[in-house]
BAVORO-479096 format. One record per residue (C-alpha): residue in three letters; residue number from 0; y negated, x, z; chain. Coordinates in steps of 0.1 Angstrom, whole numbers, plus 2048, in hexadecimal, padded with zeros to 3 digits. Each point is the difference from the previous one (the first is absolute). Layout:
BEGIN
<resn->ALA resi->NUM y->Y x->X z->Z chain->A> .
...
end
This chain:
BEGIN
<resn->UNK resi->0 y->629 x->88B z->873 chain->A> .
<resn->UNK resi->1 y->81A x->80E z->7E6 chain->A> .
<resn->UNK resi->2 y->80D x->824 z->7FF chain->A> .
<resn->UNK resi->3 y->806 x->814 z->7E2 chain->A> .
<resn->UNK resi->4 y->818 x->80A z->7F0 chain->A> .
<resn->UNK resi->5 y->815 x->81D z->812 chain->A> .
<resn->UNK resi->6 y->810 x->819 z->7E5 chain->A> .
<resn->UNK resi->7 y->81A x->807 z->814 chain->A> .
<resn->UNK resi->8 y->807 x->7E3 z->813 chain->A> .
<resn->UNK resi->9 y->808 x->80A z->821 chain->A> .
<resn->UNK resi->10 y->824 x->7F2 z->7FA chain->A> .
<resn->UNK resi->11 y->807 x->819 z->7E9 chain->A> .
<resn->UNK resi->12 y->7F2 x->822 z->816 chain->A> .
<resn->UNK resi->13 y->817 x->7ED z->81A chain->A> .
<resn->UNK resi->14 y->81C x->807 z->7EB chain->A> .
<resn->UNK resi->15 y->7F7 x->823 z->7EE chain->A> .
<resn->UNK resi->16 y->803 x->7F1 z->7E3 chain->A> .
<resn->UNK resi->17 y->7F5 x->813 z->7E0 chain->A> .
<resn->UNK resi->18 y->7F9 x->7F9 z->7DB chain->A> .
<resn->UNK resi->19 y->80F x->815 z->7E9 chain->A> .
<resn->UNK resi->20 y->7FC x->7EC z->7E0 chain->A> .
<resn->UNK resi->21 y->7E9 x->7E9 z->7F4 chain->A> .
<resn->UNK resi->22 y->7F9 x->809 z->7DD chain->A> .
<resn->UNK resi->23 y->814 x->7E4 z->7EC chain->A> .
<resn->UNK resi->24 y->7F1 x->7DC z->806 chain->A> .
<resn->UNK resi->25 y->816 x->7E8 z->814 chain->A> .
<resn->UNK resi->26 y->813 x->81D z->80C chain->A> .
<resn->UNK resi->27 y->7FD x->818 z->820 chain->A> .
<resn->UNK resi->28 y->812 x->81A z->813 chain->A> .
<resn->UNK resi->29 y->7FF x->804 z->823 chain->A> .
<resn->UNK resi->30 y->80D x->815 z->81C chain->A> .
<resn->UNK resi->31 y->805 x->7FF z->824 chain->A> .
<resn->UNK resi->32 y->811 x->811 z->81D chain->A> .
<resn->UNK resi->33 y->81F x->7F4 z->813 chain->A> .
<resn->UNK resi->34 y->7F2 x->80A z->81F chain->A> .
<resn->UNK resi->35 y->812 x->7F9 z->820 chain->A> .
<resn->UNK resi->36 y->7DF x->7EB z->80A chain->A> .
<resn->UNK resi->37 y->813 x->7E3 z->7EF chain->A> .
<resn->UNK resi->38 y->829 x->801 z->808 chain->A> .
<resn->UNK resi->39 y->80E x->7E4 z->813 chain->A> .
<resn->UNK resi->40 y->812 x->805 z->81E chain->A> .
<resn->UNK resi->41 y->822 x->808 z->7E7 chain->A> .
<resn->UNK resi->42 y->7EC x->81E z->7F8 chain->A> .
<resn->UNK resi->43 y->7F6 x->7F7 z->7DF chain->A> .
<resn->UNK resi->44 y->7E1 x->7F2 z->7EC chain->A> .
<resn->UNK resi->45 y->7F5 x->7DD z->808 chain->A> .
<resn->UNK resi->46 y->805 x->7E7 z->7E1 chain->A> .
<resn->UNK resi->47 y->7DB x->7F7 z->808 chain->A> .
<resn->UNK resi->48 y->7F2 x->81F z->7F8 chain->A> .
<resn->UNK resi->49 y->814 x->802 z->7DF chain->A> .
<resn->UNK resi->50 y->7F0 x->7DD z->7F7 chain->A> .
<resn->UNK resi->51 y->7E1 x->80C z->80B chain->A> .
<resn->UNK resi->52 y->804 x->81F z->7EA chain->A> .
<resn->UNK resi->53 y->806 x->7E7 z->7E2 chain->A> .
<resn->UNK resi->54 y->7E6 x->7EE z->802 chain->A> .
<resn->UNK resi->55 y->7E4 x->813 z->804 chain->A> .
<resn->UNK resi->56 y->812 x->812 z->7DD chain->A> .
<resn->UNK resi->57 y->807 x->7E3 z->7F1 chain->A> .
<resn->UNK resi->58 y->7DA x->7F1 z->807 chain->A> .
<resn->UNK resi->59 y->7F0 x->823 z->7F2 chain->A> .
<resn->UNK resi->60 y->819 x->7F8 z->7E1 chain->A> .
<resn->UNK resi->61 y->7EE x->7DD z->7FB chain->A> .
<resn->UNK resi->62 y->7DB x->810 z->808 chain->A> .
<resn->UNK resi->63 y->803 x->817 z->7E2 chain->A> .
<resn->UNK resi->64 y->818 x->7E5 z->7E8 chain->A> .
<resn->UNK resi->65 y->7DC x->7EA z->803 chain->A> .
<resn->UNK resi->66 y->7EA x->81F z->7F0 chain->A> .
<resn->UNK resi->67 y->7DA x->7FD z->7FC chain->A> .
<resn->UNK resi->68 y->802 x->7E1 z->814 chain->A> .
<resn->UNK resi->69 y->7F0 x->803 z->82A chain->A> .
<resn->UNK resi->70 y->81C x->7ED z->80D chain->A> .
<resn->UNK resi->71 y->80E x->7F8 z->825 chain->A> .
<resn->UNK resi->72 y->82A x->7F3 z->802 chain->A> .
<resn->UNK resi->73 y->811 x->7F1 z->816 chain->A> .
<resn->UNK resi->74 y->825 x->804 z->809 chain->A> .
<resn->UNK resi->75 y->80F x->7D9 z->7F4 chain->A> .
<resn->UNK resi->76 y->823 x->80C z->80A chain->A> .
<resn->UNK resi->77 y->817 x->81D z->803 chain->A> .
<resn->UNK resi->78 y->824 x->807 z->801 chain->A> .
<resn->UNK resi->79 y->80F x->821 z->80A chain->A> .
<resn->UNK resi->80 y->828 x->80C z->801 chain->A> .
<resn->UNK resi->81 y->806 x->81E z->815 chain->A> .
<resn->UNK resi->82 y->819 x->814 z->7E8 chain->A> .
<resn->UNK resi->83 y->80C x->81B z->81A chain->A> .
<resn->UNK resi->84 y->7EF x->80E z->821 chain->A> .
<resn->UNK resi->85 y->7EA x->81C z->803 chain->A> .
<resn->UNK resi->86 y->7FE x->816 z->820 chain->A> .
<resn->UNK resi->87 y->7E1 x->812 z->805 chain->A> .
<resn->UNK resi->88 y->7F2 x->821 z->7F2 chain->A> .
<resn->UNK resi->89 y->7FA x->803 z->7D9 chain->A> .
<resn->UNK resi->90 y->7EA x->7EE z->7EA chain->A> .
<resn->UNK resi->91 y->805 x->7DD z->7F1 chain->A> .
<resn->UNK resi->92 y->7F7 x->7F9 z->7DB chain->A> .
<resn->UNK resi->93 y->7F3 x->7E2 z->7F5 chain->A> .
<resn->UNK resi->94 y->7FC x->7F4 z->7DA chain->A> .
<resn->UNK resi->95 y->7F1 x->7DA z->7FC chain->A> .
<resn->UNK resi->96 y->7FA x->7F4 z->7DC chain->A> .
<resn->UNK resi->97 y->7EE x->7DB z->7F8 chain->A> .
<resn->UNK resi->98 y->81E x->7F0 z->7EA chain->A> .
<resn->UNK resi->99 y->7E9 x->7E3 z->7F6 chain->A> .
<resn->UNK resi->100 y->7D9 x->7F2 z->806 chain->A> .
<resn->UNK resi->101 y->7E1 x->7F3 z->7F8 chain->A> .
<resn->UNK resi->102 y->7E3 x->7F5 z->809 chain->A> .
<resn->UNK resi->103 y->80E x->7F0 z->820 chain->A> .
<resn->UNK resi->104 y->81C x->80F z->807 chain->A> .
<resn->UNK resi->105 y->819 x->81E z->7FD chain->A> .
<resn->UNK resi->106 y->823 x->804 z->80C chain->A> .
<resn->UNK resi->107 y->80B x->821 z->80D chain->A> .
<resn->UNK resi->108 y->81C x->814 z->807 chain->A> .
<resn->UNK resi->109 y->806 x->81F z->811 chain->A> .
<resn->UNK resi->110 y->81B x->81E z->80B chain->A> .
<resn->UNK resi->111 y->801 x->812 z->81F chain->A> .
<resn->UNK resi->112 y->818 x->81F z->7FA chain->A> .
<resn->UNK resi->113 y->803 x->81E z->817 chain->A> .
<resn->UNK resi->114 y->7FB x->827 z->7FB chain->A> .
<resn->UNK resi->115 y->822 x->7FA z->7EE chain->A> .
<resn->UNK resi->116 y->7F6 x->7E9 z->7ED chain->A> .
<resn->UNK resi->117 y->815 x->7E8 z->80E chain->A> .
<resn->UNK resi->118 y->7F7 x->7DD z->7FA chain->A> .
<resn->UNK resi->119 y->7FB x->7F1 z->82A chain->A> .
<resn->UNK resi->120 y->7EA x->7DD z->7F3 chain->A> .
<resn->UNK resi->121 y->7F3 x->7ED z->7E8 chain->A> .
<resn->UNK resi->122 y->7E8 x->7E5 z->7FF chain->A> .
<resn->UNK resi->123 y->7F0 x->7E9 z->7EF chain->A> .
<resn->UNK resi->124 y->7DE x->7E9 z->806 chain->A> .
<resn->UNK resi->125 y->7E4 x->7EB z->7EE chain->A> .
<resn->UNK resi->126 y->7E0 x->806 z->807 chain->A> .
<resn->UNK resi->127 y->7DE x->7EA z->7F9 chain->A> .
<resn->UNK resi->128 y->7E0 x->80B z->7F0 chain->A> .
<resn->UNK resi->129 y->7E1 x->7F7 z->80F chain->A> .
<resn->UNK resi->130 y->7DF x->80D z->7F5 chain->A> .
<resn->UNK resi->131 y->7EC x->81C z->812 chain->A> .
<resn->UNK resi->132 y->7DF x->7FE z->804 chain->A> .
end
């Protein structure tokens, strides 16, 4: 039987994360804590997570870029550089923007930056349109 749609996914209550701007199609802001739930054993924020953070930015950034269309996407592939590491406590910042789409596709890129606004990643990914019923 399928499930509905889950606004928020449980990924991104996982994660704290929290939208702070989604006003400009193709574009969103997004915020979450470095929380010590996710350091490694160096004491300091898994890479994962950061993707993770990305992603879920980045995907909300290609939601809104396909507006007045019900779509669903799908991650084709992502890259991520880690830029400088970030211990826990704070709040990360992350800004994702569509560069380029259509129909079918969009490419995204995103920025992670820290409370001083320190750029700590940056990531880019295409994602696939499919239609929502």
């Amino acid at each position: 039987m399928p499930r509905g749609l889950q606004v928020p996914p449980n990924c991104d209550l996982t994660l704290g994360l929290t939208c702070l701007d989604k006003s400009t199609p193709g574009r969103c802001v997004w915020s979450m804590p470095a929380d010590e739930r996710f350091e490694n054993p160096a004491g300091l924020i898994q890479g994962g997570f950061l993707a993770a953070f990305a992603d879920s930015s980045m995907g909300a950034a290609a939601v809104t870029f396909a507006e007045g269309r019900r779509v669903s996407i799908a991650n084709a592939e992502m890259k991520v550089s880690f830029l400088a590491a970030v211990r826990s406590g704070g709040t990360l910042r992350c800004e994702a923007v569509v560069v380029a789409g259509g129909t079918r596709a969009a490419f995204v890129e995103a920025s992670i930056t820290d409370e001083q606004g320190r750029l700590v990643a940056r990531a880019s990914s295409t994602y696939l349109y499919g239609d929502r019923k």
